[in-house]
C-alpha positions in Angstrom: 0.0 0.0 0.0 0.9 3.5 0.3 -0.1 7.6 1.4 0.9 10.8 1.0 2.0 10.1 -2.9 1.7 13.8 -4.5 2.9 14.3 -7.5 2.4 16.0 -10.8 2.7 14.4 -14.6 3.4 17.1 -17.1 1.8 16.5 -20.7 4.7 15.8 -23.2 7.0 14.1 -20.8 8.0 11.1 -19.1 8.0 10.5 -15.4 9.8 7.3 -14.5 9.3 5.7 -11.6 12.1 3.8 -9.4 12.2 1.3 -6.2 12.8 -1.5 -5.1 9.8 -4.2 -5.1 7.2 -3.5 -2.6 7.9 0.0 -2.7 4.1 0.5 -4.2 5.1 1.5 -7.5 2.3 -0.8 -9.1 -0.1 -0.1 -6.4 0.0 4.0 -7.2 -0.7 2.9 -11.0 -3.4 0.8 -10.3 -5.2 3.4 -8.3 -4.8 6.7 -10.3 -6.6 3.8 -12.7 -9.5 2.6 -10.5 -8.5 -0.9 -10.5 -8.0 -0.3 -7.0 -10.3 2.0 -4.9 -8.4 5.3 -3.7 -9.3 5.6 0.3 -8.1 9.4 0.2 -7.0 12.4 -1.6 -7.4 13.6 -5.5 -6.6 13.0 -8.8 -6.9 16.1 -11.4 -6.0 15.6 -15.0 -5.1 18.8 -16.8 -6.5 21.2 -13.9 -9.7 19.3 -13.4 -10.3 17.5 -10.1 -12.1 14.2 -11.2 -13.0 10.9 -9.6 -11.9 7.7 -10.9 -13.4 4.7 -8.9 -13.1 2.3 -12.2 -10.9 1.9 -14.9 -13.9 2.6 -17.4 -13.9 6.1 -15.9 -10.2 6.5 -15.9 -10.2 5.8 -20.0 -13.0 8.5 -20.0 -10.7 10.9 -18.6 -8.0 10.0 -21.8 -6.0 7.4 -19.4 -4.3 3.8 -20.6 -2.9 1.3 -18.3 -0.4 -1.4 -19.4 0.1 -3.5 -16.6 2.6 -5.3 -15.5 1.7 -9.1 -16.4 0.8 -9.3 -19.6 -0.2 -13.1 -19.5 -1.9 -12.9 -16.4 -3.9 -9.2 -16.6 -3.1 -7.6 -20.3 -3.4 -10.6 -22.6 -6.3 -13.3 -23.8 -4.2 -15.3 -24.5 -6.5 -18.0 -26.1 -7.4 -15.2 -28.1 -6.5 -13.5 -31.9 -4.2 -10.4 -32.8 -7.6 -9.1 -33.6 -9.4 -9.9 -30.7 -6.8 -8.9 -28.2 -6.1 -5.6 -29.7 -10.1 -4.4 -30.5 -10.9 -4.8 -26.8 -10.0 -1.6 -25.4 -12.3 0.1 -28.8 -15.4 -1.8 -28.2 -15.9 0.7 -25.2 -16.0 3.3 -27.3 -17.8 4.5 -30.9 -17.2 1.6 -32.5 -20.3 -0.1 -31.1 -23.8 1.0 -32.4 -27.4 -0.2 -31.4 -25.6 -3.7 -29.7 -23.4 -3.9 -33.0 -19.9 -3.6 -33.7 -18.7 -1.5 -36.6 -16.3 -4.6 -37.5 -14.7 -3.0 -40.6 -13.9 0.2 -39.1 -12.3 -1.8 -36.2 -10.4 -4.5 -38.5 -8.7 -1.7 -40.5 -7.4 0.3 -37.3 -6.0 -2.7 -35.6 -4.4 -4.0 -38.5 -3.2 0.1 -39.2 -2.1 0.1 -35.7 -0.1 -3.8 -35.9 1.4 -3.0 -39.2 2.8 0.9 -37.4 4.1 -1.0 -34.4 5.5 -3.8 -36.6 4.4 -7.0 -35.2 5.7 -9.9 -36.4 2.9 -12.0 -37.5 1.2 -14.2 -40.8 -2.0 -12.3 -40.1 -4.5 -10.7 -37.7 -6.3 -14.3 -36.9 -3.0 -15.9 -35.6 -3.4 -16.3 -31.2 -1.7 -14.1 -29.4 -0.1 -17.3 -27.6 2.1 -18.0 -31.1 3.7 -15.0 -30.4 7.0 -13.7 -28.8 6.9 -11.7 -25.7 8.3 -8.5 -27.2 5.3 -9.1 -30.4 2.7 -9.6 -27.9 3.5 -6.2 -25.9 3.6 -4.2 -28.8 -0.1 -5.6 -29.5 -1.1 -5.0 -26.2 0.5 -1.0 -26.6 -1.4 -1.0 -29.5 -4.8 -1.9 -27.7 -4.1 1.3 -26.4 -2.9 3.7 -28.6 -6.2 2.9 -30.3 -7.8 4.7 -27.7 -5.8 7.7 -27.9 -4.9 8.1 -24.4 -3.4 11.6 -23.0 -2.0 9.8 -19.9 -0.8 6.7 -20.5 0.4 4.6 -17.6 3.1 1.9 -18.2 4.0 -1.0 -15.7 6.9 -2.6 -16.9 6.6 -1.9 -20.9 9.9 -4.1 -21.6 10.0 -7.1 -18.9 11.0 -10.3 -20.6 11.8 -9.0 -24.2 14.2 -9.2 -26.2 16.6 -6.4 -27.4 15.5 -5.4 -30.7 11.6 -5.3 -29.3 12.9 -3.1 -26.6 14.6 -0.6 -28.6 11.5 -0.6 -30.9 9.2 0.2 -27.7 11.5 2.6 -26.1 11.3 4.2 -29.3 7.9 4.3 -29.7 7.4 5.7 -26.0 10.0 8.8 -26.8 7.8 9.3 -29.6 4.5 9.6 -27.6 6.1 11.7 -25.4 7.3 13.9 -27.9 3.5 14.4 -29.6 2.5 15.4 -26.0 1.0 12.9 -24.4 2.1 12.2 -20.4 4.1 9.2 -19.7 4.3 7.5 -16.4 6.7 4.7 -16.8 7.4 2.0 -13.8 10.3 0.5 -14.4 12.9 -2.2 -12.4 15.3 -1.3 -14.9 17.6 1.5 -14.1 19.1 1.9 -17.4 15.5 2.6 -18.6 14.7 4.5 -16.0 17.7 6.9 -16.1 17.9 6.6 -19.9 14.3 7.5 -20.7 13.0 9.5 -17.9 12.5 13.4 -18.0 12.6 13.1 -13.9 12.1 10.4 -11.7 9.9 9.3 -8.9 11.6 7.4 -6.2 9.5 5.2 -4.0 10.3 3.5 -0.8 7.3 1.7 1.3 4.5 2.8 0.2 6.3 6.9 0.4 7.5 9.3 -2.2 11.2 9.8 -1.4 12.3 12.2 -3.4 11.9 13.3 -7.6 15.2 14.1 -9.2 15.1 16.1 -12.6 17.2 14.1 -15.6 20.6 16.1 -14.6 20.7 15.2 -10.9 19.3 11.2 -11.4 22.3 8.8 -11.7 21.9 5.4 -10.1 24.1 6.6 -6.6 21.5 8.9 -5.7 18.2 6.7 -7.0 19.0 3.8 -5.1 20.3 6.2 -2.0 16.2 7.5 -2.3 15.3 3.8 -2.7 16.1 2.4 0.1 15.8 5.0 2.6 
């Protein structure tokens, strides 16, 4: 768990956040989300105060969460490219009267795979057939779809390989860069120091400090990390 988190996400860059495990990194995520109930305080998203008790309503407010198991809370994985990467869409205006508008829908996703460059023989193969680093860039896709504003990631390169990270990493500078507001949890601390605008340390559940790009170097993260 955690209290007395403050902190502010600027549109257009990337807040990285560091500590060690059980330092309620994921927990903080989850709740600015609505997959977990918030027991105190507020959440405003670009100067409006708003409350986000599910994750239906955090999507409202232009939020994404890729969390940080795909197999066991991102993925279907008995499920097609297709399938898997439509999900997030079908809660939006792509469903009319009970009926999905399943052209418009096919040609995004498959827009959206061909963009992210997942390596596939088509949009009907399962998402099990797939490697890890293929399967996150569908599930990143599920959510670009939406066009988030905020977009929340838990671990975006655990248990890829190389050239899929440097893809996504890529892909995330980019987002950043067209202004949407990045809030990337990370184990890593090359990814945290090498992608990160500032970063958020977390120790038990606390907020121990936020270093700007210049000042974070893995001495002083850790120092906040465990302290």
């Amino acid at each position: 768990m955690f209290e007395n988190v403050n902190f502010d996400l600027r549109a257009g860059e990337i807040l990285g956040v560091a500590g060690l495990v059980g330092s309620g990194r994921t927990n903080v995520a989850e709740t600015i989300y609505g997959v977990t109930p918030a027991t105190g305080g507020s959440i405003s998203v670009f100067g409006e105060t708003v409350e986000i008790k599910t994750p239906a309503e955090a999507m409202g407010h232009g939020m994404a969460l890729l969390t940080e198991d795909r197999k066991d809370t991102g993925l279907f994985m008995m499920l097609d490219i297709q399938e898997n990467m439509q999900i997030a869409l079908l809660s939006q205006d792509h469903v009319k009267a009970g009926f999905v508008a399943e052209s418009a829908v096919s040609k995004l996703c498959t827009e959206m795979s061909e963009a992210l460059r997942v390596k596939t023989p088509g949009m009907n193969e399962r998402i099990e057939n797939l490697s890890g680093g293929n399967q996150q860039k569908v599930l990143i896709g599920r959510w670009l779809l939406t066009k988030p504003r905020i977009l929340i990631l838990d671990e975006p390169t655990r248990g890829i390989d190389v050239g899929a990270k440097a893809e996504i990493h890529k892909l995330i500078t980019k987002l950043a860069g067209e202004g949407v507001a990045v809030l990337m949890i990370s184990s890593e601390m090359p990814e945290v120091l090498g992608m990160s605008d500032r970063v958020m340390v977390m120790h038990e559940g606390h907020v121990t400090g936020i270093l700007d790009r210049a000042e974070a170097d893995q001495v002083s993260v850790m120092r906040l990390a465990s302290n």
